[in-house]
C-alpha positions in Angstrom: 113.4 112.2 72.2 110.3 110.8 70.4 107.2 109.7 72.5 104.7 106.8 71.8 101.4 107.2 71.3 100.9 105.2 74.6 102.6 108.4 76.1 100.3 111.2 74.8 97.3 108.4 75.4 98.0 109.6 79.3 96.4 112.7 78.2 93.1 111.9 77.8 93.0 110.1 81.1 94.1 113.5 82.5 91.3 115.1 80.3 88.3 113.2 81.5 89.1 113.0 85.1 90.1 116.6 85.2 85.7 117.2 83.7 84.8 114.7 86.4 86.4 117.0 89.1 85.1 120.1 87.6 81.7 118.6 88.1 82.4 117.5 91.6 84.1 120.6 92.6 81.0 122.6 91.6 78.8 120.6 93.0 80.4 120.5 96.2 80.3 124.2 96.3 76.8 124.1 96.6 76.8 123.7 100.2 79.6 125.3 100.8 78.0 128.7 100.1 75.9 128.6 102.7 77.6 130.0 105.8 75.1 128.7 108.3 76.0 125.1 107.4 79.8 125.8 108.6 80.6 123.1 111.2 77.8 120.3 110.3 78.9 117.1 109.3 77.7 118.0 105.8 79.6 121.0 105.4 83.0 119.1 106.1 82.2 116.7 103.3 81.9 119.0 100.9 85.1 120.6 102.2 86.7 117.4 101.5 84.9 117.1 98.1 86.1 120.7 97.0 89.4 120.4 98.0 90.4 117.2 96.2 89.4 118.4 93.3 91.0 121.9 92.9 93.6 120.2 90.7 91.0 120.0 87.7 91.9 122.9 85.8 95.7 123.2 86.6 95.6 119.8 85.0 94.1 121.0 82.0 96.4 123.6 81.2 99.6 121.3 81.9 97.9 119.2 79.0 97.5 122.1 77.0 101.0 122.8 77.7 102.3 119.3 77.1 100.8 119.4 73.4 101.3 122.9 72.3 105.2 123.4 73.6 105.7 120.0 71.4 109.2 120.9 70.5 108.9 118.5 67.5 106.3 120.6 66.1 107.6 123.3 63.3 103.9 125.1 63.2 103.9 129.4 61.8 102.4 131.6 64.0 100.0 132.5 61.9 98.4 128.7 61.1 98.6 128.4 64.9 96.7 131.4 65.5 94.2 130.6 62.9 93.7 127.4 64.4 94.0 128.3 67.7 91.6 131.0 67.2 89.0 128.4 65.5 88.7 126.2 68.5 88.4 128.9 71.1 86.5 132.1 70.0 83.4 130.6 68.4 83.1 128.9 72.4 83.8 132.4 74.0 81.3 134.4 71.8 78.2 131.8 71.6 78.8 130.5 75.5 79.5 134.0 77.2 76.4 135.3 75.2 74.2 131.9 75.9 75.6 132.6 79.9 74.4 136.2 80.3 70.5 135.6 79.5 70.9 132.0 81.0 72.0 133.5 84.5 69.5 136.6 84.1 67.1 133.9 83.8 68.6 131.9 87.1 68.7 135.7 88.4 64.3 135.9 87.6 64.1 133.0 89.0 65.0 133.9 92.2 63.7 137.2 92.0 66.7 139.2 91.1 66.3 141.2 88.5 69.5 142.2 85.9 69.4 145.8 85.3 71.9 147.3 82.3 74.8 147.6 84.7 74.6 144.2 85.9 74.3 143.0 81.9 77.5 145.7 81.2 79.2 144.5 84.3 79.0 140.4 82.9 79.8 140.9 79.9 83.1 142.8 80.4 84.3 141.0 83.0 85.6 138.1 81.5 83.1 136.0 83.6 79.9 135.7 81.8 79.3 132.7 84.1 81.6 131.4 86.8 83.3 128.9 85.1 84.1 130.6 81.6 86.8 132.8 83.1 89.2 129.4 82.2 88.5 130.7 78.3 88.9 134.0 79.0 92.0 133.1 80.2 93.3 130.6 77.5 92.6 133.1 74.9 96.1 134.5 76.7 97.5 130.9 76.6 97.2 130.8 73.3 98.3 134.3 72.0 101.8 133.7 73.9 101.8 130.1 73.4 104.1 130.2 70.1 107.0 132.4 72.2 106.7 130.2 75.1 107.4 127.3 72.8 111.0 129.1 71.3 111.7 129.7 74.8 111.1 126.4 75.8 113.2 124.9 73.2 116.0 127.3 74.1 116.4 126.7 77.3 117.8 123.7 79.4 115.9 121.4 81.9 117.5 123.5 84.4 116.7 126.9 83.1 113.1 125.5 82.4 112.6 124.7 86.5 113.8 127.8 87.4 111.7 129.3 85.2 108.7 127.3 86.6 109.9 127.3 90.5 110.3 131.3 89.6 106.5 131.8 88.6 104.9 129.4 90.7 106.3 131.3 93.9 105.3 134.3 92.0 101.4 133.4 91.6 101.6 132.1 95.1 102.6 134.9 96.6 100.2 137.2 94.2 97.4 134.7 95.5 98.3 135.5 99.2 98.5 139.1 99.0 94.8 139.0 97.4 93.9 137.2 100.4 95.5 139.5 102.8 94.6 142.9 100.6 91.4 141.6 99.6 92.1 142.7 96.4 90.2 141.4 93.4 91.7 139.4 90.3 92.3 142.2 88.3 92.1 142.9 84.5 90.8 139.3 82.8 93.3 139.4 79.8 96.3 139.2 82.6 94.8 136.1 84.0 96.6 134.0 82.0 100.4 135.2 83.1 100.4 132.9 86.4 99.3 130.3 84.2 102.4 130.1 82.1 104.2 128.0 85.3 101.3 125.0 84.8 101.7 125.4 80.9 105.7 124.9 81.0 105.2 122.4 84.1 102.9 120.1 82.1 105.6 119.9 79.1 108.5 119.0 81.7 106.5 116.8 83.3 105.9 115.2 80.5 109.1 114.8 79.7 110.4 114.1 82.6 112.2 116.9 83.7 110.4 117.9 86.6 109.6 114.8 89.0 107.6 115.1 92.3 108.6 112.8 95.0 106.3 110.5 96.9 103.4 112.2 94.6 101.5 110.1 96.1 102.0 111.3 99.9 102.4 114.8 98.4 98.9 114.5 97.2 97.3 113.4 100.2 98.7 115.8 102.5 97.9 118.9 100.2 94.5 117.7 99.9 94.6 117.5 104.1 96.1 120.5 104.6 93.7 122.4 102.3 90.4 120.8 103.9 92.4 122.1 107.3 92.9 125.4 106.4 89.8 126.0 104.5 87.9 125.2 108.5 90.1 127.3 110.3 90.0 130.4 108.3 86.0 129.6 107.7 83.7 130.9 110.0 79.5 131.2 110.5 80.0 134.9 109.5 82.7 134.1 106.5 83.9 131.2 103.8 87.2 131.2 103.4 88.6 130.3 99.9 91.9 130.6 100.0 93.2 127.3 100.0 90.7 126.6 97.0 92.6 129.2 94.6 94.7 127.8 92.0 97.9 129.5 93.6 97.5 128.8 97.6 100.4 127.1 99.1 98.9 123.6 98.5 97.0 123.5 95.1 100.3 123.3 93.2 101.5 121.1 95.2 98.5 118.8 94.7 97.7 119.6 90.6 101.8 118.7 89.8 101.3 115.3 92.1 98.3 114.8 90.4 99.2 114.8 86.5 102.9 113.2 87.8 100.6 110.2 88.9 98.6 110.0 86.1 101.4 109.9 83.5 103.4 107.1 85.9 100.3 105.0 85.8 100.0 101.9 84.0 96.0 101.2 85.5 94.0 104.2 85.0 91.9 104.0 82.0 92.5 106.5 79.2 88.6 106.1 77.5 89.8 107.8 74.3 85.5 108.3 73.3 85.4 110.6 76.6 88.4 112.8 75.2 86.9 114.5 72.5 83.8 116.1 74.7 85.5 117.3 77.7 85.6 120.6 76.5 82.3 120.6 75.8 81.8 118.9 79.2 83.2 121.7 80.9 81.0 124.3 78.7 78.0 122.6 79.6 77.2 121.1 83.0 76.3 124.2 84.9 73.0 124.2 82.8 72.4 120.8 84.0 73.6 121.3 87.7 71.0 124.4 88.3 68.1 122.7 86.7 69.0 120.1 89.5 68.8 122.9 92.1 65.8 124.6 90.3 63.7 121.3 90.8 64.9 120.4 94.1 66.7 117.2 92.4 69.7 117.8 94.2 68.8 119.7 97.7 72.5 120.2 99.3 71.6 120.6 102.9 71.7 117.1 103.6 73.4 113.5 103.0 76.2 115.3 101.2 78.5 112.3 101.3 76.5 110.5 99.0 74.4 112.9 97.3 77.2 115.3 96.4 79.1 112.4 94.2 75.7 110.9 92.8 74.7 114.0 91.3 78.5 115.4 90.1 78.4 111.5 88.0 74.5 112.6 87.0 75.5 116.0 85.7 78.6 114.8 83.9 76.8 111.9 81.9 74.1 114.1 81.1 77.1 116.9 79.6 78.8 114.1 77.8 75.2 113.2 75.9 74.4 116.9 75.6 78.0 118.1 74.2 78.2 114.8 71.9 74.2 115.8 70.7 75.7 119.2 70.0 78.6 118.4 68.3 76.1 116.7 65.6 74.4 119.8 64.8 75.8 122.1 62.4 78.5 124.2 63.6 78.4 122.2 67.1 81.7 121.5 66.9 83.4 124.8 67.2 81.5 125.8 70.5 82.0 122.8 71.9 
């Protein structure tokens, strides 16, 4: 079956809302680190922002997966490797080493200093900053990206949903015994294995082999039940982020009802110019949302249900300029 270009058009709507939420989601947890605010009217609306937005980066890798298990593409490993490896490790050497003096700075700045074990301590654990673990982990993506696509090929639509159903429940259940064990995420070149099910999801999806029903219902009431769950298990002495992880019982749930209802729509604009700086987007906006904390432009104690969105739209215009000023600088285009 051969798809339009209307078809793969859906992707960049799913690429710039996915960097909106990214923004919004981070911003949101602003507030929501703060313990003491537990309870306050405030506290729930940034509940509410953060968990309708945890989709964000399941929806990027269903793209990625929706372009790179192409069945109709005949690439060699070794020209998708040397592409592969051009667009991603140029970003994961110049950002993670921008990241660790950029956070040792943010560190000075509130008076914690970086001694060498907390410099040896970032830059092995595959989370220079906390949002360049999603590199870290497409590096993994990518390196088993070429088998994935044979498999995919070889099997039939009902193979393929086993083979998703089989993970998902997998991560789910990996994500719940971290929660109960407290155990941490382990070993960063492994974070990409419960990934796979969101890679081969996005494809099927795509294609139409894996529906959702009522996405639209199922959408809403993930979101609900994560904002619930996240206030019960929360306390004054402890934030609970459970139902925030990519794996819980409900973000699945949401991220597949999400890119099902982006694909199925005929309103939502695609704005092709956004597509080509999202990942630079993504890279980017952190710098911009702690200078806003630094200066006291965005103060998160208060008027969260407007401030919260205001500033997440600030920061992401602000990353679009920034990533499209980069990308005219020579070599700005491969870290960005």
């Amino acid at each position: 079956m051969t798809y339009s270009h209307a078809d793969y058009a859906k992707l960049d709507t799913a690429r710039w809302m996915a960097a909106l939420a990214v923004v919004l989601l981070h911003s949101a947890a602003v507030p929501l680190t703060s313990t003491a605010a537990y309870g306050t009217q405030d506290w729930y609306w940034a509940n509410l922002y953060d968990a309708a937005t945890r989709w964000c980066v399941p929806i990027f890798v269903m793209v990625s997966g929706v372009l790179l298990l192409d069945p109709a593409k005949h690439e060699g490993f070794a020209s998708f490797y040397k592409k592969r490896g051009r667009r991603i490790l140029p970003a994961i050497g110049f950002w993670s080493v921008f990241y660790l003096f950029w956070g040792a700075w943010m560190y000075h700045q509130q008076g914690v200093p970086m001694d060498a074990q907390a410099w040896l301590r970032k830059a092995t654990s595959g989370e220079p900053y906390y949002h360049l673990w999603y590199l870290y982990m497409l590096v993994g993506l990518y390196l088993f990206a070429p088998y994935l696509r044979l498999l995919y090929q070889h099997c039939s639509a009902r193979q393929s949903r086993y083979v998703v159903l089989f993970m998902l429940v997998l991560a789910m259940l990996q994500s719940l015994y971290r929660e109960v064990q407290g155990n941490s995420y382990g070993f960063f070149l492994l974070w990409f294995l419960p990934y796979i099910s969101y890679f081969l999801a996005g494809r099927m999806m795509f294609e139409g082999r894996i529906r959702i029903p009522y996405p639209g219902w199922v959408l809403s009431l993930s979101i609900a039940a994560t904002v619930v769950g996240t206030t019960l298990l929360s306390s004054h002495q402890h934030f609970s982020t459970y139902f925030y992880d990519t794996f819980s019982i409900t973000v699945p749930l949401m991220s597949l009802a999400v890119f099902q209802l982006i694909l199925q729509s005929p309103t939502l604009p695609t704005l092709p110019m956004l597509a080509p700086f999202t990942f630079g987007i993504y890279l980017v906006h952190p710098i911009f949302l702690d200078l806003a904390q630094q200066t006291g432009l965005y103060q998160a104690q208060t008027g969260i249900v407007w401030q919260t969105p205001l500033m997440a739209l600030a920061v992401f215009m602000l990353s679009w300029l920034f990533a499209g000023l980069l990308r005219t600088l020579p070599g700005g285009t491969r870290i960005t």
